[in-house]
C-alpha positions as CSV (number, residue, x, y, z in Angstrom):
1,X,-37.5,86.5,33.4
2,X,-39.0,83.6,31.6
3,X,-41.8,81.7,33.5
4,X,-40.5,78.0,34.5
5,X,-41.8,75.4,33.0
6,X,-44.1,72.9,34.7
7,X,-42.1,70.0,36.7
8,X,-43.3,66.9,35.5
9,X,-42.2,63.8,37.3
10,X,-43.7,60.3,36.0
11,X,-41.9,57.4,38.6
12,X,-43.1,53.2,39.5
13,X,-42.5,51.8,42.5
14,X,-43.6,47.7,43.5
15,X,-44.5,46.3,47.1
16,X,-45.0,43.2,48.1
17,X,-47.5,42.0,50.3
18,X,-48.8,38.8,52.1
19,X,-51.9,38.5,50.9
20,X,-54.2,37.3,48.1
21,X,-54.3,39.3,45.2
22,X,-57.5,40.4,45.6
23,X,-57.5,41.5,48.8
24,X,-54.1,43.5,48.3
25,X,-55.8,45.1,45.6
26,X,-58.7,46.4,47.3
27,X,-56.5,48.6,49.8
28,X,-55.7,50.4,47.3
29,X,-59.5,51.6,47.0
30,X,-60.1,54.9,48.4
31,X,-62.5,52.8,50.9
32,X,-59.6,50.2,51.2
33,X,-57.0,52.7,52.2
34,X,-59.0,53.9,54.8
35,X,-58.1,50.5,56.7
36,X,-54.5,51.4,56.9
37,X,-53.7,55.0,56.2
38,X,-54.7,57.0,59.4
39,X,-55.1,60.5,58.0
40,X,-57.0,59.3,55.2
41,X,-60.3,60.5,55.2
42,X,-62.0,60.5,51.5
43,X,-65.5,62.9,50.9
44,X,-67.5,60.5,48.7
45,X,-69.1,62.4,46.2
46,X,-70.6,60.0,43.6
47,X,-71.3,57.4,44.4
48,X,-72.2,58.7,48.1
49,X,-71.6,55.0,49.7
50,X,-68.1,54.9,48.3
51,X,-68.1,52.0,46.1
52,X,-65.2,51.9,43.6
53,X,-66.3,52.0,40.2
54,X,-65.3,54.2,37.0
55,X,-66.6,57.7,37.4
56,X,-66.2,57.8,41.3
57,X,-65.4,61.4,42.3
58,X,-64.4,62.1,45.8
59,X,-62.1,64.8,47.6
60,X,-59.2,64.9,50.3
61,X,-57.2,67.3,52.0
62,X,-57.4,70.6,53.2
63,X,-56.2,73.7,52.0
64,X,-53.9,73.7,49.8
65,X,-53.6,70.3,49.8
66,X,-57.6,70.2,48.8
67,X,-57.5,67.0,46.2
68,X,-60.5,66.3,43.6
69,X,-59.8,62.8,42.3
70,X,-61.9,60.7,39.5
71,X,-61.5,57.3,39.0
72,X,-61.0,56.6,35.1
73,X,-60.7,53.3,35.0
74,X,-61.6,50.3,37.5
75,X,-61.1,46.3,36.4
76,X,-61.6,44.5,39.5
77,X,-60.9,41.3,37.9
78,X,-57.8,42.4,36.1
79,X,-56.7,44.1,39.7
80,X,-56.3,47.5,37.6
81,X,-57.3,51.4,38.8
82,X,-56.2,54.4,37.2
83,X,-57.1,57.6,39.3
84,X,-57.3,61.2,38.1
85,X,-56.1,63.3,40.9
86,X,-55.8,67.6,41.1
87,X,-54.5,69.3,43.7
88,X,-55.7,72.8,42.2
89,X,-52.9,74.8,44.4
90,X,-50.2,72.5,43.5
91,X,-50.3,69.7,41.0
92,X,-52.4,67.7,38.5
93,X,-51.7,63.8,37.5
94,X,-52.4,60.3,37.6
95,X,-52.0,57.6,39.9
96,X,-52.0,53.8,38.7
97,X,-52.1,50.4,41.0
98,X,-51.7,47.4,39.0
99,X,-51.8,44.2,41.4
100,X,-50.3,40.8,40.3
101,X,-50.4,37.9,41.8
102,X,-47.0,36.1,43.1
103,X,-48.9,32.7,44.1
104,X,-51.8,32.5,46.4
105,X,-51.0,34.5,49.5
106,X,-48.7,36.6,47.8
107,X,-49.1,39.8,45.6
108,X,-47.2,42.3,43.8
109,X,-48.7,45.9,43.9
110,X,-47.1,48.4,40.9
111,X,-48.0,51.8,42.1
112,X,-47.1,54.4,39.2
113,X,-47.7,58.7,39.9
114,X,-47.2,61.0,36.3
115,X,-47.6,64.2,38.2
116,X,-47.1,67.7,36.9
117,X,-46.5,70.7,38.9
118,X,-49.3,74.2,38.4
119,X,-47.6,76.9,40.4
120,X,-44.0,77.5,42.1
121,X,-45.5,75.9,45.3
122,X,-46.6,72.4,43.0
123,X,-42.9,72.2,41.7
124,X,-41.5,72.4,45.5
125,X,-44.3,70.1,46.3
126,X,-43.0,67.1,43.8
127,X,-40.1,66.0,45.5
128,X,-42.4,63.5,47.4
129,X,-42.7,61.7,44.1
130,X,-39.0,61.7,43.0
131,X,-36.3,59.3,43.4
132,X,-35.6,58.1,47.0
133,X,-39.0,59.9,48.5
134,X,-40.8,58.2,46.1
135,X,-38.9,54.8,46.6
136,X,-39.1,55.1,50.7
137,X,-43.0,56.6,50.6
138,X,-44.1,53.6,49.0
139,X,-41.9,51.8,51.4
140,X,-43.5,53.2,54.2
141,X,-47.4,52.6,52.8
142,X,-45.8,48.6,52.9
143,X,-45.3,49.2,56.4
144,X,-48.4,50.6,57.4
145,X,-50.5,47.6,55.4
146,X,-48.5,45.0,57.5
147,X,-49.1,46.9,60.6
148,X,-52.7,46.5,60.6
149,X,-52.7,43.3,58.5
150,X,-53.7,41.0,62.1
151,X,-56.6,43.2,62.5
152,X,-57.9,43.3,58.6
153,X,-57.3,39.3,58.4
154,X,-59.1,38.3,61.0
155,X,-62.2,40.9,60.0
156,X,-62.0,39.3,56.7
157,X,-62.5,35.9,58.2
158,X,-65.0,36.8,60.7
């Protein structure tokens, strides 16, 4: 029996949110996400504070859902992050957020996954990042920013 090859899935999805460009591009910043995603709980490596920059290394997960991402690229002024991400049980890729302004309080996030299964487990493991899960994940991450969005607004403007 021939091995399978490695499931490669590569898929965009865009959210809109009511905020300022640069503040809807700063959740997506490992320390940004931790605002609105409640099981997110990045282990800064370098630097140790957490501050987005190129080079950042930090882990997630557990298990074999244990994640070592690096960020490759970070332009805070062109609202653009690229982040290496490997799952070493399951699946190696890329994750890219891309924010655009739609006026002043209003942004458009483009958040792109090229993900490629390692192992049997990986392949079953991509589906997330597919079609409709895909489509309704990043529907949900919408959902979770505009739950919290009272509480980060009015932090910001105290």
């Amino acid at each position: 029996m021939e091995p399978s090859m490695p499931l490669y899935v590569c898929n965009q999805q865009a959210l809109r949110l009511p905020l300022p460009v640069d503040a809807a591009f700063q959740l997506f910043t490992p320390k940004g996400e931790e605002s609105w995603i409640p099981e997110w709980r990045p282990r800064y490596i370098r630097p140790a504070d957490g501050k987005t920059e190129a080079g950042m290394v930090f882990t997630t997960g557990e298990g074999a859902e244990f994640t070592i991402w690096q960020v490759a690229d970070f332009d805070a002024a062109a609202r653009k992050a690229r982040y290496a991400r490997t799952t070493p049980a399951l699946r190696v890729g890329m994750v890219t957020v891309d924010a655009k302004p739609l006026g002043d309080s209003e942004t458009e996030v483009l958040v792109r996954y090229e993900m490629t299964a390692l192992s049997g487990a990986g392949e079953e493991s991509m589906t997330q990042y597919e079609g409709e899960a895909f489509v309704q994940m990043i529907g949900q991450w919408r959902e979770m920013i505009l739950r919290v969005l009272p509480r980060l607004t009015a932090s910001s403007s105290s």
